[in-house]
Predicted model as a PDB file, atoms N, CA, C, CB and O in Angstrom, pLDDT in the B-factor column:
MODEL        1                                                                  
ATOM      1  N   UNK A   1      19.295 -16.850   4.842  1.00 63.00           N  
ATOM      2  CA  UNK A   1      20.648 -16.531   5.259  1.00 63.00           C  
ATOM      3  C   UNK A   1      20.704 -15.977   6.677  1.00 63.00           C  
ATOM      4  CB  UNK A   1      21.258 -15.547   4.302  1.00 63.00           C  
ATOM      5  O   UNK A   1      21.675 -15.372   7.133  1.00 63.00           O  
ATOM      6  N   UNK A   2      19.746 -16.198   7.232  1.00 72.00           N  
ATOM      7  CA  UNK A   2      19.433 -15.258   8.699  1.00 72.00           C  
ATOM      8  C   UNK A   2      19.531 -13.869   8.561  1.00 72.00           C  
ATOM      9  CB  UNK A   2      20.466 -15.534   9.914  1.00 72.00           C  
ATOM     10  O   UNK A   2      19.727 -13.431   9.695  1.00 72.00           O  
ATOM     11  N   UNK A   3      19.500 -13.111   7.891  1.00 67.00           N  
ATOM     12  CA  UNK A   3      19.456 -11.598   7.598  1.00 67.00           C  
ATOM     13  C   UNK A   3      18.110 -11.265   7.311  1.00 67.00           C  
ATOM     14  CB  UNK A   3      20.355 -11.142   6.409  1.00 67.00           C  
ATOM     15  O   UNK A   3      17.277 -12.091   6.939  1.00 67.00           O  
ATOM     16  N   UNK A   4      17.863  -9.899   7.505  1.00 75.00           N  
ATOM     17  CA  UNK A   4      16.755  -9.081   6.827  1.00 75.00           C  
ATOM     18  C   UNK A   4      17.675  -7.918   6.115  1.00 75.00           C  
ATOM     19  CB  UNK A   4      15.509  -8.422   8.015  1.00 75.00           C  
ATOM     20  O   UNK A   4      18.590  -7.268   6.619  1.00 75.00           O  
ATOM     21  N   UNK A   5      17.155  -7.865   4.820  1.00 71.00           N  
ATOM     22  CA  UNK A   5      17.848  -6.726   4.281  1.00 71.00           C  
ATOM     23  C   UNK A   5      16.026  -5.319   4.361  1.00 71.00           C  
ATOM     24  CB  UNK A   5      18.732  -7.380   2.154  1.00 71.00           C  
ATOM     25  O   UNK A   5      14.835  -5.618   4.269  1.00 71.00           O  
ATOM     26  N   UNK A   6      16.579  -4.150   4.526  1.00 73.00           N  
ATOM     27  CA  UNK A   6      15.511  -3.245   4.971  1.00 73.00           C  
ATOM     28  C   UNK A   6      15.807  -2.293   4.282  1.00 73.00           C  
ATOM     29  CB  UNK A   6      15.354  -2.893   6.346  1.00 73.00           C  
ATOM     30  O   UNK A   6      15.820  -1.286   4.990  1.00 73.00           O  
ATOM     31  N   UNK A   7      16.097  -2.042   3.092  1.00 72.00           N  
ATOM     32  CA  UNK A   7      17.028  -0.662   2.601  1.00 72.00           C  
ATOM     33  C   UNK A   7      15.664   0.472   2.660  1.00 72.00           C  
ATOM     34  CB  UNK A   7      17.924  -0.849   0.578  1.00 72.00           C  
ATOM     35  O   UNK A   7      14.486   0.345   2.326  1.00 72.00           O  
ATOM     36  N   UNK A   8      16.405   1.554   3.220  1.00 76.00           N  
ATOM     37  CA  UNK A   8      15.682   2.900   3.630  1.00 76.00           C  
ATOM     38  C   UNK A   8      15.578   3.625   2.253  1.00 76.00           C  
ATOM     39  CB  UNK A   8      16.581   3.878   4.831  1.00 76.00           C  
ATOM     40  O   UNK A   8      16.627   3.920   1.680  1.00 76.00           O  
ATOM     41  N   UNK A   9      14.493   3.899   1.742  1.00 73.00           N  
ATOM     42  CA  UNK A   9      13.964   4.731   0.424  1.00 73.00           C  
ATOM     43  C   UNK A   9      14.074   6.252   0.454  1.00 73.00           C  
ATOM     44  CB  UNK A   9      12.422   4.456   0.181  1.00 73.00           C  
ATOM     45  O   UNK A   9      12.989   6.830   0.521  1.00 73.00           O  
ATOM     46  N   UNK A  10      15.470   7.233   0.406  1.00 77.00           N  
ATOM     47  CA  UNK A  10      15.509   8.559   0.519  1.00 77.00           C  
ATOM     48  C   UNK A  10      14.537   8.938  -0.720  1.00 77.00           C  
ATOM     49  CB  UNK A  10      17.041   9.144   0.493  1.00 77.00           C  
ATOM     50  O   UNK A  10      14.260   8.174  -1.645  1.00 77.00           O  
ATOM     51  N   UNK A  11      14.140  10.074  -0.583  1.00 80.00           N  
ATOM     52  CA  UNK A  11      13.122  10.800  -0.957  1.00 80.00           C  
ATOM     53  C   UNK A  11      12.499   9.878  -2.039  1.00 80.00           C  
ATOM     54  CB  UNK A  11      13.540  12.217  -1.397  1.00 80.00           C  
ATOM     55  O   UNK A  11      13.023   9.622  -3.123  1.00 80.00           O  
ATOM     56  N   UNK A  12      11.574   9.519  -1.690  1.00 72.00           N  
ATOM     57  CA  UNK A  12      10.670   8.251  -2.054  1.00 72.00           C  
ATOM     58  C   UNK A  12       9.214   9.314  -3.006  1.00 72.00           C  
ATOM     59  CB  UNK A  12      10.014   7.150  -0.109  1.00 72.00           C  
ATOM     60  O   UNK A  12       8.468   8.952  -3.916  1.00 72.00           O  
ATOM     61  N   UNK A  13       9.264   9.986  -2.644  1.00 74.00           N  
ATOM     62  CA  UNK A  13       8.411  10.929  -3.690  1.00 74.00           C  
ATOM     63  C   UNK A  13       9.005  11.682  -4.905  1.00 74.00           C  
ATOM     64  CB  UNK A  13       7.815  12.024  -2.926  1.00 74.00           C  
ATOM     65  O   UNK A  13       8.387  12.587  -5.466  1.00 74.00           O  
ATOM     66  N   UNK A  14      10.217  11.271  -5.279  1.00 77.00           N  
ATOM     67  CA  UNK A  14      11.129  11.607  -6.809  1.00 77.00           C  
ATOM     68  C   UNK A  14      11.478  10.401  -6.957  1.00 77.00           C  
ATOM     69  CB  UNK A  14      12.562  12.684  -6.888  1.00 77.00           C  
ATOM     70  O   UNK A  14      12.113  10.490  -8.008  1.00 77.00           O  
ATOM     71  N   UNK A  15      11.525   9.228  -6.630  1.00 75.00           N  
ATOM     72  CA  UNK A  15      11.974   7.766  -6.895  1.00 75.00           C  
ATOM     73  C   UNK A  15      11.161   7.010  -8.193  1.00 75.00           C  
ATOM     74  CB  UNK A  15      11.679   6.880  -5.454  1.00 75.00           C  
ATOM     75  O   UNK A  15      10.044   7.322  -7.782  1.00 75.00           O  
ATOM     76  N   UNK A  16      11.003   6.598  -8.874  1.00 77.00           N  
ATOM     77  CA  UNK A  16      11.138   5.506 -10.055  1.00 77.00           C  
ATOM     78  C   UNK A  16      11.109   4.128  -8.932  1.00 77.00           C  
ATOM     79  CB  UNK A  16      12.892   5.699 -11.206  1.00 77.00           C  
ATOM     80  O   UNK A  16      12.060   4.040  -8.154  1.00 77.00           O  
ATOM     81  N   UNK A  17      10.129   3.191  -8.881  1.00 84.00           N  
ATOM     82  CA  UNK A  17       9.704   1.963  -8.655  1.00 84.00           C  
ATOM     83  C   UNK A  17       9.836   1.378  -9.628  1.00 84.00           C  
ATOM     84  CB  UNK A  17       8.616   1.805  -8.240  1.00 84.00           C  
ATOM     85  O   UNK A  17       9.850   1.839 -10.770  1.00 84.00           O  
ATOM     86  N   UNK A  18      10.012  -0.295  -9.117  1.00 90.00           N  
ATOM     87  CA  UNK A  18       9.633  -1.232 -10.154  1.00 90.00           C  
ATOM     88  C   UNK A  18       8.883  -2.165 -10.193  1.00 90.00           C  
ATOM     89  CB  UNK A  18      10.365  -1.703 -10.518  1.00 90.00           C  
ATOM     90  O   UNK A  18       8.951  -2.224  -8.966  1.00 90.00           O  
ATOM     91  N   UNK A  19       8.131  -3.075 -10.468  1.00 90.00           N  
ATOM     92  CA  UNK A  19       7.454  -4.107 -10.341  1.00 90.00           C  
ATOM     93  C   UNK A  19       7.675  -5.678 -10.595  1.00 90.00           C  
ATOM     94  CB  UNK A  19       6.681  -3.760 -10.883  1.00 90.00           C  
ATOM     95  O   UNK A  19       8.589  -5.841 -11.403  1.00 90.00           O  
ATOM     96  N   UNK A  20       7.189  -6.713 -10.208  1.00 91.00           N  
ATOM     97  CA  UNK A  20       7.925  -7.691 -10.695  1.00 91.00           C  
ATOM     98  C   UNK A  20       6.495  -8.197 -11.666  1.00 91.00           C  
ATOM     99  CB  UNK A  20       8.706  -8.796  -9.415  1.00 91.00           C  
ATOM    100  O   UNK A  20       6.654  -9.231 -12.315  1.00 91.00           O  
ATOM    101  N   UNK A  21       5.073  -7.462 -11.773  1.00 89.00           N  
ATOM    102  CA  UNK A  21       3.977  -7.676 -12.764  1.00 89.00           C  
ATOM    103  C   UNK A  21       4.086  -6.349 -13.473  1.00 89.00           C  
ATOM    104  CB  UNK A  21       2.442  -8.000 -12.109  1.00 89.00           C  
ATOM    105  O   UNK A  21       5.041  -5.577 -13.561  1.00 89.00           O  
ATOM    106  N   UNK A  22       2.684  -6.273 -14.025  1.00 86.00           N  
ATOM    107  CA  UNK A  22       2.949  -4.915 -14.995  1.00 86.00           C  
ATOM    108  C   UNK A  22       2.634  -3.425 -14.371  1.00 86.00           C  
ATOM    109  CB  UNK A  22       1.935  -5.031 -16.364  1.00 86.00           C  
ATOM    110  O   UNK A  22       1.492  -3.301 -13.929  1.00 86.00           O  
ATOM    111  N   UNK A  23       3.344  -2.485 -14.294  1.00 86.00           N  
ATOM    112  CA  UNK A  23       2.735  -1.713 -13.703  1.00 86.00           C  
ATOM    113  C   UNK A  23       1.281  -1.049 -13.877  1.00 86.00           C  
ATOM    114  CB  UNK A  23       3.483  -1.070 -13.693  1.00 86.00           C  
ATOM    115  O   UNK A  23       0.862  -0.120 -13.187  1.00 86.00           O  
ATOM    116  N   UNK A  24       0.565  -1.704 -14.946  1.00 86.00           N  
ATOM    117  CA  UNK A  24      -0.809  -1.278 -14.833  1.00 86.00           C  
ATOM    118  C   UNK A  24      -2.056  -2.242 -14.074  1.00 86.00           C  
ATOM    119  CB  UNK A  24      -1.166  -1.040 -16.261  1.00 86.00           C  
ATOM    120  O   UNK A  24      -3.257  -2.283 -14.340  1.00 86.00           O  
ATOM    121  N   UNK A  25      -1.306  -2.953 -13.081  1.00 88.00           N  
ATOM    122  CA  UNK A  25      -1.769  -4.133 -12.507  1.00 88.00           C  
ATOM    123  C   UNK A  25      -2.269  -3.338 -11.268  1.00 88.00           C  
ATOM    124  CB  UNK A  25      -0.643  -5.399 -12.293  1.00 88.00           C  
ATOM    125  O   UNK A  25      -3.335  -3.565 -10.696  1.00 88.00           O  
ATOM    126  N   UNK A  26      -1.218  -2.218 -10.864  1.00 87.00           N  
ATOM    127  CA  UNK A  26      -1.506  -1.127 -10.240  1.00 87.00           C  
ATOM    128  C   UNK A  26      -2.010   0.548  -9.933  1.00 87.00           C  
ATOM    129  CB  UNK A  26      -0.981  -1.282 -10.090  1.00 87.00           C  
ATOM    130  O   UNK A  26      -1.401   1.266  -9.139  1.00 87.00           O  
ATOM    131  N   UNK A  27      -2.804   0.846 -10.445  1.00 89.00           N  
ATOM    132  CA  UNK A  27      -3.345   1.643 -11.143  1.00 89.00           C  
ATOM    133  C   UNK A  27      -3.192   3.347  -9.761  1.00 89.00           C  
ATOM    134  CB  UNK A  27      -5.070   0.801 -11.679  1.00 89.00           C  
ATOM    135  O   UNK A  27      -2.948   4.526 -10.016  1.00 89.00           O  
ATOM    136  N   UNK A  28      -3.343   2.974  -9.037  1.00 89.00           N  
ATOM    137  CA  UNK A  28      -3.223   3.903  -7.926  1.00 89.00           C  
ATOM    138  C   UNK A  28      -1.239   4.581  -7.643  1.00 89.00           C  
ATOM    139  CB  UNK A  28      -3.943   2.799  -6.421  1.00 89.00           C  
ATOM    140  O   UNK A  28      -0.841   5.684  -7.266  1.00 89.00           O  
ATOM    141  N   UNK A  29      -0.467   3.320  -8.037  1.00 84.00           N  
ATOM    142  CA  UNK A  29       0.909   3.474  -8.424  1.00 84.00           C  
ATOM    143  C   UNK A  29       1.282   3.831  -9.418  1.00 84.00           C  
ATOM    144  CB  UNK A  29       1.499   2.655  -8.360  1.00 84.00           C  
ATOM    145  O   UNK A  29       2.389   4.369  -9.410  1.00 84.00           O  
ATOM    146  N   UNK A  30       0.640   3.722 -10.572  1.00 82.00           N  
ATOM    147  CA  UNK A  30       1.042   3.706 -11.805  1.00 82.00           C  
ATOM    148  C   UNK A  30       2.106   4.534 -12.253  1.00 82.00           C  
ATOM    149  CB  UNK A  30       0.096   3.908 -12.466  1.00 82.00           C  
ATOM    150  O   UNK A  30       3.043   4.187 -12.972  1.00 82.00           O  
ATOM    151  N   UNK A  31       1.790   6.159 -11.554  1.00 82.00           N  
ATOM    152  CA  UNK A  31       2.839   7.166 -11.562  1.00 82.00           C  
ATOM    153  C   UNK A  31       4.036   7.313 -11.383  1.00 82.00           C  
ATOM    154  CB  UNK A  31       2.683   7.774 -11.049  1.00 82.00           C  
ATOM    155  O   UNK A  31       4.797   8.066 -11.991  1.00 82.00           O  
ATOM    156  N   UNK A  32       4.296   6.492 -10.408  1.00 83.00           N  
ATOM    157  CA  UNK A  32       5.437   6.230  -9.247  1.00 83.00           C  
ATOM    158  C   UNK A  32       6.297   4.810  -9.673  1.00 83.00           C  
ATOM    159  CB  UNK A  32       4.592   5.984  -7.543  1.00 83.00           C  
ATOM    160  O   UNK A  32       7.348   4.482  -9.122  1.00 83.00           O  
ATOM    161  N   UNK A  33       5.709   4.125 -10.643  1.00 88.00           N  
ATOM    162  CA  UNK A  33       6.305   2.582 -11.147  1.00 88.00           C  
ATOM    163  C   UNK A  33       6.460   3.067 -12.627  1.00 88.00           C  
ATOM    164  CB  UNK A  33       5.087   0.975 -10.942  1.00 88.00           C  
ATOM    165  O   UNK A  33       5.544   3.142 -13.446  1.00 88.00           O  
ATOM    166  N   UNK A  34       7.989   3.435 -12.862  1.00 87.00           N  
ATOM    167  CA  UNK A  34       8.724   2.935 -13.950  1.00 87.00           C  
ATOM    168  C   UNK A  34       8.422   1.969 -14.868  1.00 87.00           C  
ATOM    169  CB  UNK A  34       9.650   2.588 -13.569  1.00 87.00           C  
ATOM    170  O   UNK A  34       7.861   2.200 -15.940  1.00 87.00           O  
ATOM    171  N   UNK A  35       8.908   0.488 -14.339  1.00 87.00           N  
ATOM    172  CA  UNK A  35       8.715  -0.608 -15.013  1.00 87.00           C  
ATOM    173  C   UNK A  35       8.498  -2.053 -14.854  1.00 87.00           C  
ATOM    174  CB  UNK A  35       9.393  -0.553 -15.505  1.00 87.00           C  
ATOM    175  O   UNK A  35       7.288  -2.265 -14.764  1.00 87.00           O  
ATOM    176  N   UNK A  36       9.092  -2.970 -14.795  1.00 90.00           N  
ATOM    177  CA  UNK A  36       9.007  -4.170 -14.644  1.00 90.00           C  
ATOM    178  C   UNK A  36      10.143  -4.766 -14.529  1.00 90.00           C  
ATOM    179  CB  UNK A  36       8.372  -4.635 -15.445  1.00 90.00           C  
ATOM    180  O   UNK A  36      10.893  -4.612 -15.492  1.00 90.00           O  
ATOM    181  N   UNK A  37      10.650  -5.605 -13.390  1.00 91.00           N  
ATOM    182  CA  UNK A  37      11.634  -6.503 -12.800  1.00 91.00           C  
ATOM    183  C   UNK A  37      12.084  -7.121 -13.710  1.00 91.00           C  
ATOM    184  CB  UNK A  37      11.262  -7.357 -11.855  1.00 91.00           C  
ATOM    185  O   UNK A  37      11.067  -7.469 -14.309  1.00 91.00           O  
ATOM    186  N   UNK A  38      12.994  -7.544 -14.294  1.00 92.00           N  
ATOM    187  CA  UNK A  38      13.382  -8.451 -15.394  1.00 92.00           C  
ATOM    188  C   UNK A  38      14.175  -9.498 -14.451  1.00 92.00           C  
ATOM    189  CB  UNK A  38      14.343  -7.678 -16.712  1.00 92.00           C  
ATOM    190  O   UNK A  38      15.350  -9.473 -14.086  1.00 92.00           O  
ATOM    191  N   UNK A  39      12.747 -10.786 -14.073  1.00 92.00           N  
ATOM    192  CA  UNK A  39      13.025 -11.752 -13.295  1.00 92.00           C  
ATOM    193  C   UNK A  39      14.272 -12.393 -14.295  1.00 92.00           C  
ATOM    194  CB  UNK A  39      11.654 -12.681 -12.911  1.00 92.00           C  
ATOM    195  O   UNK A  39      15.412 -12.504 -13.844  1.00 92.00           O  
ATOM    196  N   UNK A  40      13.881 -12.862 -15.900  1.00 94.00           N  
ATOM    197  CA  UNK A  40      14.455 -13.518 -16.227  1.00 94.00           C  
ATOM    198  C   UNK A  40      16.622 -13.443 -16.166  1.00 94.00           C  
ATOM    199  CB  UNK A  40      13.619 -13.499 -17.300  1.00 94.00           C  
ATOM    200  O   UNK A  40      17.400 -14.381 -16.332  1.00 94.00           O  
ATOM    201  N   UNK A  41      16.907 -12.119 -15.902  1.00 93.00           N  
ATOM    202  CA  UNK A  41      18.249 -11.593 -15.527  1.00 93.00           C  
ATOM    203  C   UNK A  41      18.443 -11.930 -13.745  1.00 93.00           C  
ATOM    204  CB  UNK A  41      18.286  -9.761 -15.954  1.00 93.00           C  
ATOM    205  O   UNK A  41      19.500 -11.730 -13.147  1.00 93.00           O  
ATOM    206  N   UNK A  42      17.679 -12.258 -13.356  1.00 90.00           N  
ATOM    207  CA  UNK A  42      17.809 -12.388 -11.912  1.00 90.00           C  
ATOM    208  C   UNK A  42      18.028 -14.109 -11.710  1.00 90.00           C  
ATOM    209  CB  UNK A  42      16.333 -11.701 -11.087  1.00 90.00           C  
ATOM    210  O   UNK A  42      18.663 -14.599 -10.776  1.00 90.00           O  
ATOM    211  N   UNK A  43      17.444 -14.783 -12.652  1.00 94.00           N  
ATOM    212  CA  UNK A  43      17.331 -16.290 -12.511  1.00 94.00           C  
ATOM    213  C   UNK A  43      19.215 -16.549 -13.215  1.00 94.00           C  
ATOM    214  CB  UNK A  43      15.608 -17.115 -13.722  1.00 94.00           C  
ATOM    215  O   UNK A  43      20.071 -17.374 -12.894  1.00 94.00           O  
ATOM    216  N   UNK A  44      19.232 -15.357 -14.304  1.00 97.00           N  
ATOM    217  CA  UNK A  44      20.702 -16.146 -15.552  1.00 97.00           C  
ATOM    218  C   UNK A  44      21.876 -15.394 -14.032  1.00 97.00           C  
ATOM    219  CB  UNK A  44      21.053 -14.846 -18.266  1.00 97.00           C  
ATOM    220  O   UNK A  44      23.048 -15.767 -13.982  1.00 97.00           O  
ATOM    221  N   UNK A  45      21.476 -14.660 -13.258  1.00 96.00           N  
ATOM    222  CA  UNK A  45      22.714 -14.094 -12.001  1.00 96.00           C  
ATOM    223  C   UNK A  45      22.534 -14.776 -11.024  1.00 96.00           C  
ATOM    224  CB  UNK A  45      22.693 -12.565 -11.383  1.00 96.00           C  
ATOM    225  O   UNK A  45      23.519 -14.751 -10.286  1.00 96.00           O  
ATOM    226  N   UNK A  46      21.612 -15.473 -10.611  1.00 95.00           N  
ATOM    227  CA  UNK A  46      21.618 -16.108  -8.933  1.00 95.00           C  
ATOM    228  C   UNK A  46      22.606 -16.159  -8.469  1.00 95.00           C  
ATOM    229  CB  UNK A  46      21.209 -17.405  -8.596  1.00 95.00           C  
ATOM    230  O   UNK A  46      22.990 -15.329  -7.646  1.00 95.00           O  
ATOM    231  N   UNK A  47      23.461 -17.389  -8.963  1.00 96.00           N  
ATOM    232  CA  UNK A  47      24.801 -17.164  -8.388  1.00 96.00           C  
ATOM    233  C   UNK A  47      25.890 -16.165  -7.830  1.00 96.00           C  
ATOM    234  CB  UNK A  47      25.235 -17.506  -8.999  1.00 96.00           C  
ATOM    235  O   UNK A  47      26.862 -16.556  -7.183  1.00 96.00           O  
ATOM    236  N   UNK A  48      25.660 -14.921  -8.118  1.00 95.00           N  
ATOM    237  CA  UNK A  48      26.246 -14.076  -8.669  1.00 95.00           C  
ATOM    238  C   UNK A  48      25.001 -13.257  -7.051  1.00 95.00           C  
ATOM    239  CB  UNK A  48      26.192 -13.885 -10.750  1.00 95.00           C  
ATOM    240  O   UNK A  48      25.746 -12.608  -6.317  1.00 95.00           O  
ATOM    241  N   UNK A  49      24.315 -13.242  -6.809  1.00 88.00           N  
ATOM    242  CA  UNK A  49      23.164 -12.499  -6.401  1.00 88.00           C  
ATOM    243  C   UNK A  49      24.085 -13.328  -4.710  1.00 88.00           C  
ATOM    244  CB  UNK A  49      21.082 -12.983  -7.241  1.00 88.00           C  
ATOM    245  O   UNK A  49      24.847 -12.821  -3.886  1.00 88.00           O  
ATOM    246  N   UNK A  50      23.654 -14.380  -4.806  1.00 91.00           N  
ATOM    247  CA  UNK A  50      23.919 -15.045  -4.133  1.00 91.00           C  
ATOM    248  C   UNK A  50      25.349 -14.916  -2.860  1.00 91.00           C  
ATOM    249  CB  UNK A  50      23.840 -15.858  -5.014  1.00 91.00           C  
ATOM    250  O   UNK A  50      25.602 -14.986  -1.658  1.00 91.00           O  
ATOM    251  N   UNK A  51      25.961 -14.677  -4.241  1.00 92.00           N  
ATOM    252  CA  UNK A  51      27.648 -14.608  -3.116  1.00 92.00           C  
ATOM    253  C   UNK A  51      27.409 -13.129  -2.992  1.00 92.00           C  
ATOM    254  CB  UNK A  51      29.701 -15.090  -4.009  1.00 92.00           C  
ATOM    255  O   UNK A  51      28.352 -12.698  -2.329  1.00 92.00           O  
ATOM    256  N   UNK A  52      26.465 -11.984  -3.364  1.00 89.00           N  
ATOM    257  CA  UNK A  52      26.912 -10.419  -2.799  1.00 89.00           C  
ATOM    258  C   UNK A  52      25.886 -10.590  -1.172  1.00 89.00           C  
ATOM    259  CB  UNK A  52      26.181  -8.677  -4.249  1.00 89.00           C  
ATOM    260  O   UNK A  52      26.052  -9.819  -0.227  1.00 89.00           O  
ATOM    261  N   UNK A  53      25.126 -11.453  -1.165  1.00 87.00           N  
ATOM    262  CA  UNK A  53      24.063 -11.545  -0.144  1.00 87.00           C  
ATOM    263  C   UNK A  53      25.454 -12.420   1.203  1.00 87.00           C  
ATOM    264  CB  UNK A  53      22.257 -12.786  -0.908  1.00 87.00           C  
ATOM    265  O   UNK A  53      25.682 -11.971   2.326  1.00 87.00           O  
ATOM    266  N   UNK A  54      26.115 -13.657   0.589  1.00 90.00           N  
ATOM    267  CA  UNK A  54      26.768 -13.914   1.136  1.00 90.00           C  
ATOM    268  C   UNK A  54      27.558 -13.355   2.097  1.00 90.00           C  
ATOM    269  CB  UNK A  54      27.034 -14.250   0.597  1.00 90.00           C  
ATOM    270  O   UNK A  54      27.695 -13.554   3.304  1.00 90.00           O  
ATOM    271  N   UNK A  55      28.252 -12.303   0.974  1.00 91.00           N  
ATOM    272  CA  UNK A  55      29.265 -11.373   1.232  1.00 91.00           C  
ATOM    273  C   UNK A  55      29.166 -10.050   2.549  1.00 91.00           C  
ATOM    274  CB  UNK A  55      29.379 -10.767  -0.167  1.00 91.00           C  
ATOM    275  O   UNK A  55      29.949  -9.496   3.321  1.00 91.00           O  
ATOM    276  N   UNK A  56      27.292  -9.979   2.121  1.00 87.00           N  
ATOM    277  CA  UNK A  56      27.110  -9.026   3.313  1.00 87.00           C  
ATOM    278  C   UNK A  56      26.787  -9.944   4.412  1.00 87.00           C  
ATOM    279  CB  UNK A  56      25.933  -7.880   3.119  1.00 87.00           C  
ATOM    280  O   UNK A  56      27.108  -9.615   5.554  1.00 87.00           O  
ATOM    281  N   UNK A  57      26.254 -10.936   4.220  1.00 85.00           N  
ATOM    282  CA  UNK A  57      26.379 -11.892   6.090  1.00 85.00           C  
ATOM    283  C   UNK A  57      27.647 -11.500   6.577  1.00 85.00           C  
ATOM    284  CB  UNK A  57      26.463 -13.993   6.154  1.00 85.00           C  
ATOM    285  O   UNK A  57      27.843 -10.770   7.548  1.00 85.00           O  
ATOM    286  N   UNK A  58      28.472 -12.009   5.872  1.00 88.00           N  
ATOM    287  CA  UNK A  58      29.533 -12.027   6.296  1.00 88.00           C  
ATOM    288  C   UNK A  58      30.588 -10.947   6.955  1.00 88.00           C  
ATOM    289  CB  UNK A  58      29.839 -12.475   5.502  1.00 88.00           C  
ATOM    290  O   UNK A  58      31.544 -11.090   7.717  1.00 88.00           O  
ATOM    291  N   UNK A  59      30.052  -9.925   6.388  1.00 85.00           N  
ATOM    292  CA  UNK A  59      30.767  -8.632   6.332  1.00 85.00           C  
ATOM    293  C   UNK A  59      31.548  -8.225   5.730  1.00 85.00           C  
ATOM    294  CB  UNK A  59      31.191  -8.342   7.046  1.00 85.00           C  
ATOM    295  O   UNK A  59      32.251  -7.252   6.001  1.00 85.00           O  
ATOM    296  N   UNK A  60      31.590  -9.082   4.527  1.00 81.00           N  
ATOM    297  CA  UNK A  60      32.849  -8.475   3.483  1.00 81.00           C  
ATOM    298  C   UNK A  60      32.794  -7.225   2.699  1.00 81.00           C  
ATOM    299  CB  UNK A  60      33.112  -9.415   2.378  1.00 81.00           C  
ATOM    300  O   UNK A  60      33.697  -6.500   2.281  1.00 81.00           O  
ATOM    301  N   UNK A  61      31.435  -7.149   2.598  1.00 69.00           N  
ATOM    302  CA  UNK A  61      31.137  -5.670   1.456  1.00 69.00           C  
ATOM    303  C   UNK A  61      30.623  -4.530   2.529  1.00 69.00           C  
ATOM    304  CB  UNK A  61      29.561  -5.976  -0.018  1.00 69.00           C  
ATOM    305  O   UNK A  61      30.326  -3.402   2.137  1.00 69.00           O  
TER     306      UNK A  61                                                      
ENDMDL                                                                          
END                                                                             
């Protein structure tokens, strides 16, 4: 879409991560990773994903 989205992580040492494998894939994170991405909700929204990505090219949101 020609964008970079960069979102800034405020206090990133009380934050909950997620993963899109298991978080024991990462063992040095493990603490800091919650859970796991639920790709399959991301594939049934694309569309939906799609027009908010739109929306910020554009400047609507």
């Amino acid at each position: 879409l020609g964008f970079r989205f960069a979102p800034r992580l405020r206090d990133l040492a009380d934050s909950k991560l997620f993963t899109i494998q298991t978080p024991n894939e990462f063992p040095k994170l493990e603490n800091i990773l919650r859970g796991r991405i639920n790709t399959k909700m991301i594939q049934e929204n694309f569309d939906d994903v799609l027009r908010v990505a739109h929306s910020i090219r554009e400047g609507k949101v």
